[in-house]
C-alpha positions as CSV (number, residue, x, y, z in Angstrom):
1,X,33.5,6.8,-116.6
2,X,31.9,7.4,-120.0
3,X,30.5,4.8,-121.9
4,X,31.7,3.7,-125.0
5,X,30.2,0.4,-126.4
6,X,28.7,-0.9,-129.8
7,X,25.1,-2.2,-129.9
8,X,23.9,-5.0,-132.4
9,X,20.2,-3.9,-133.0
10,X,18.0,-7.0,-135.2
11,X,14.6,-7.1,-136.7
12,X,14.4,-10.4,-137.0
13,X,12.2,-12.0,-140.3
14,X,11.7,-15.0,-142.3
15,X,11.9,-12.9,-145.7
16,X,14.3,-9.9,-145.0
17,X,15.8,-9.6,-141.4
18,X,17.2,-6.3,-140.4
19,X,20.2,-5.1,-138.6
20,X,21.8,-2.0,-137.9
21,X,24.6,-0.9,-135.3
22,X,25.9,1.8,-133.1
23,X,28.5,3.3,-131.0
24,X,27.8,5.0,-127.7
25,X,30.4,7.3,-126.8
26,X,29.8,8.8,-123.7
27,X,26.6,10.9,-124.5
28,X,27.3,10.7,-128.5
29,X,25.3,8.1,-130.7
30,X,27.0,7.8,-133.9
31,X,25.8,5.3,-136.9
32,X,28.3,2.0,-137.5
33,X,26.1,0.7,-140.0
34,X,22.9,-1.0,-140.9
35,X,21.7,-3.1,-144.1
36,X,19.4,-6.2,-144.5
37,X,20.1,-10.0,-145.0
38,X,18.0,-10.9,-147.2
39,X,16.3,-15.0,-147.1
40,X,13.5,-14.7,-149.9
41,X,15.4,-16.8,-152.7
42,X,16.2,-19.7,-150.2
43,X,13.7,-22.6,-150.3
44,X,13.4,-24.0,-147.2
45,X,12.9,-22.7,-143.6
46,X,16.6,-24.7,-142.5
47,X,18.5,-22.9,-145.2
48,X,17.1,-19.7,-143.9
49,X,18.0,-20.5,-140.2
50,X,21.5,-21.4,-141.5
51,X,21.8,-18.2,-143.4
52,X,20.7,-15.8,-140.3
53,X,23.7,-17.6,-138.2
54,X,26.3,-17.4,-140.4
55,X,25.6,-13.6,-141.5
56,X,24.5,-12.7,-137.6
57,X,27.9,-14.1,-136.9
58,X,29.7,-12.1,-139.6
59,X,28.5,-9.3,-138.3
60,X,29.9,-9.8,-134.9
61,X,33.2,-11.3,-136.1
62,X,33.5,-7.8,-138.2
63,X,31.7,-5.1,-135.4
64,X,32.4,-7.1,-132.4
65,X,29.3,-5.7,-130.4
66,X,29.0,-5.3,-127.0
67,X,25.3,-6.0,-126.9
68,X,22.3,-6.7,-128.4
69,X,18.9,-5.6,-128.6
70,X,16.3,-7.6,-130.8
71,X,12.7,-6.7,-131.5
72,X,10.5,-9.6,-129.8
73,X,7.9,-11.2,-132.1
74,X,4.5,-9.2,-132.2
75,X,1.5,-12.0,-131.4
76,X,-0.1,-12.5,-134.7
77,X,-3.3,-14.9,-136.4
78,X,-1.1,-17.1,-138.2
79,X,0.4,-19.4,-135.8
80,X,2.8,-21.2,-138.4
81,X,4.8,-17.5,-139.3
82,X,4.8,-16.9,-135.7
83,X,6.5,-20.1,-134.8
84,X,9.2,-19.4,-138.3
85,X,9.6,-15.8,-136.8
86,X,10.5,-17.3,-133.6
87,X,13.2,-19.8,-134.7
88,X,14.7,-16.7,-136.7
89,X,14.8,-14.6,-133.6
90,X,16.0,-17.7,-131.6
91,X,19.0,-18.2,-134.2
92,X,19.9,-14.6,-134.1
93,X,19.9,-14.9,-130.0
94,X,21.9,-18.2,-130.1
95,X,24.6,-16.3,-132.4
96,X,25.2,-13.9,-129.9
97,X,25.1,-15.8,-127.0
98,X,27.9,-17.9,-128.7
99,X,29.8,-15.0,-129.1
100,X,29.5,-14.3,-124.7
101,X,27.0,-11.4,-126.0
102,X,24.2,-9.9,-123.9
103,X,21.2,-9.7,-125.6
104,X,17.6,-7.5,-124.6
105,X,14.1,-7.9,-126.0
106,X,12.1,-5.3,-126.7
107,X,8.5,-4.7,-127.8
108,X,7.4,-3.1,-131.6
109,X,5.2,-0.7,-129.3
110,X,8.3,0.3,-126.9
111,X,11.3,0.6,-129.7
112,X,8.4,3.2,-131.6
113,X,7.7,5.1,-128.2
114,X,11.2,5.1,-127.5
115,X,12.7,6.4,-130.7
116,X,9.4,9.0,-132.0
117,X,7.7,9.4,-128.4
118,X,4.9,7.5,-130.5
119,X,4.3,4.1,-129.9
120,X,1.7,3.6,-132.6
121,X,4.2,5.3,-135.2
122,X,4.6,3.7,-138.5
123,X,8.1,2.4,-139.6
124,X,8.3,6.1,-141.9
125,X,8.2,7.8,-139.0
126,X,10.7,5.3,-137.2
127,X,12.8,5.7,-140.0
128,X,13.0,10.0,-140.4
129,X,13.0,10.0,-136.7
130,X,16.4,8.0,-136.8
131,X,18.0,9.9,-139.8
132,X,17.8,13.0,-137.7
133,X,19.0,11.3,-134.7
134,X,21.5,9.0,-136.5
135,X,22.1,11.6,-139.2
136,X,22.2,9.8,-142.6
137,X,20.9,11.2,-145.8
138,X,19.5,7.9,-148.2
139,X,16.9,6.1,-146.6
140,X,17.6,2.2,-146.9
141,X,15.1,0.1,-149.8
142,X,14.1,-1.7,-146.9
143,X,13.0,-0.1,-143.4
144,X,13.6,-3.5,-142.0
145,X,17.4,-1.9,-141.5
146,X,15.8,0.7,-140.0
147,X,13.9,-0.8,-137.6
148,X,17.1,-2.9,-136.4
149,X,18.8,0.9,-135.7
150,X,15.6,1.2,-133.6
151,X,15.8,-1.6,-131.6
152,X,19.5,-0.5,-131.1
153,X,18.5,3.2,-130.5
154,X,15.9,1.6,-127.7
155,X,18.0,-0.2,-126.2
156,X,20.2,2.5,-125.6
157,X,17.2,5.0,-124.5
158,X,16.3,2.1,-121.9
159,X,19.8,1.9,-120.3
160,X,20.1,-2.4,-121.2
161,X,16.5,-2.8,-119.5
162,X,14.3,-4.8,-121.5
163,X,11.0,-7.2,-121.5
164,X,14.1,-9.6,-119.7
165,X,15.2,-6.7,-116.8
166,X,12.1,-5.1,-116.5
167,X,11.4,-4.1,-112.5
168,X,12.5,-7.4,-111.3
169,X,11.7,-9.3,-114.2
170,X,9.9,-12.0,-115.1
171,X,12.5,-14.4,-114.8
172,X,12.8,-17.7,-112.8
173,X,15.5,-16.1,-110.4
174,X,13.0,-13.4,-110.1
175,X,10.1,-15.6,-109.1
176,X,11.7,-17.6,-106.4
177,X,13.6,-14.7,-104.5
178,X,9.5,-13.7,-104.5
179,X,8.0,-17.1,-103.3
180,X,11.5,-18.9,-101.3
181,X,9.0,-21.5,-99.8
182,X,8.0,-22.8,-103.3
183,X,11.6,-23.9,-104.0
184,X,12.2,-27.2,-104.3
């Protein structure tokens, strides 16, 4: 059976939070579309969170994706954009999972090595690498759209196996079919 399904990728941010999508037909990967929301004029963190659901949700009410694939925070010094980067991702997650969406997580390092063969590539080289593969001619303002197509180009390359289904995973399911005696 060939495959045929539409795949939400997000770059999720505090400032400017990327998205991009794309259709899998059988062995075909064909460009839906892919922009930014932008967040920088709101004032507080809430009204941001609020804006990432309701234009998350637009998106899926218009493309009706099948999955999606988000890029998972990178570890950072400043724990208080970490933790706002987090909420942002978590919205996004909780939008889709409202929607009955699957979603995957994948690393900065794995989306690069998956979409370049690079993974210390910079988001240029992200971004050429996916106008060949995607084939579209002006390059967004922001590569944060880009590097949503990536996450969704990834998760395609990676067959739906993320940081969540790697080998096993490192899930609670996971844990106890390893260690039955420690169930409670």
């Amino acid at each position: 059976m060939l495959e045929d399904k539409i795949i939400l990728g997000i770059d999720p941010g505090t400032t400017v939070m990327g998205y991009g999508l794309i259709h899998i037909k059988g062995k075909k990967i064909e460009l839906i579309n892919f922009g930014i929301i932008q967040l920088s004029k709101l004032a507080s963190h809430p009204d941001k969170l609020k804006r990432i659901f309701d234009r998350v949700d637009g998106i899926i009410a218009e493309f009706k994706p099948d999955e999606m694939a988000i890029e998972a925070p990178f570890f950072g010094k400043n724990v208080q954009s970490m933790l706002k980067l987090g909420r942002a991702q978590g919205v996004a997650i909780a939008t889709a999972l409202k929607s009955n969406i699957p979603f995957e997580e994948y690393t900065p390092r794995r989306i690069k090595q998956a979409v370049t063969g690079n993974g210390n590539a910079s988001k240029e080289q992200v971004a050429a690498m996916l106008q060949t593969i995607l084939n579209f001619e002006e390059m967004p303002k922001y590569l944060d759209a880009t590097d949503a197509l990536g996450v969704a180009v990834c998760h395609h390359f990676s067959k739906g196996i993320g940081e969540h289904n790697k080998a096993g995973g490192n899930t609670w399911s996971a844990f106890i079919k390893k260690n039955p005696e420690r169930k409670v």
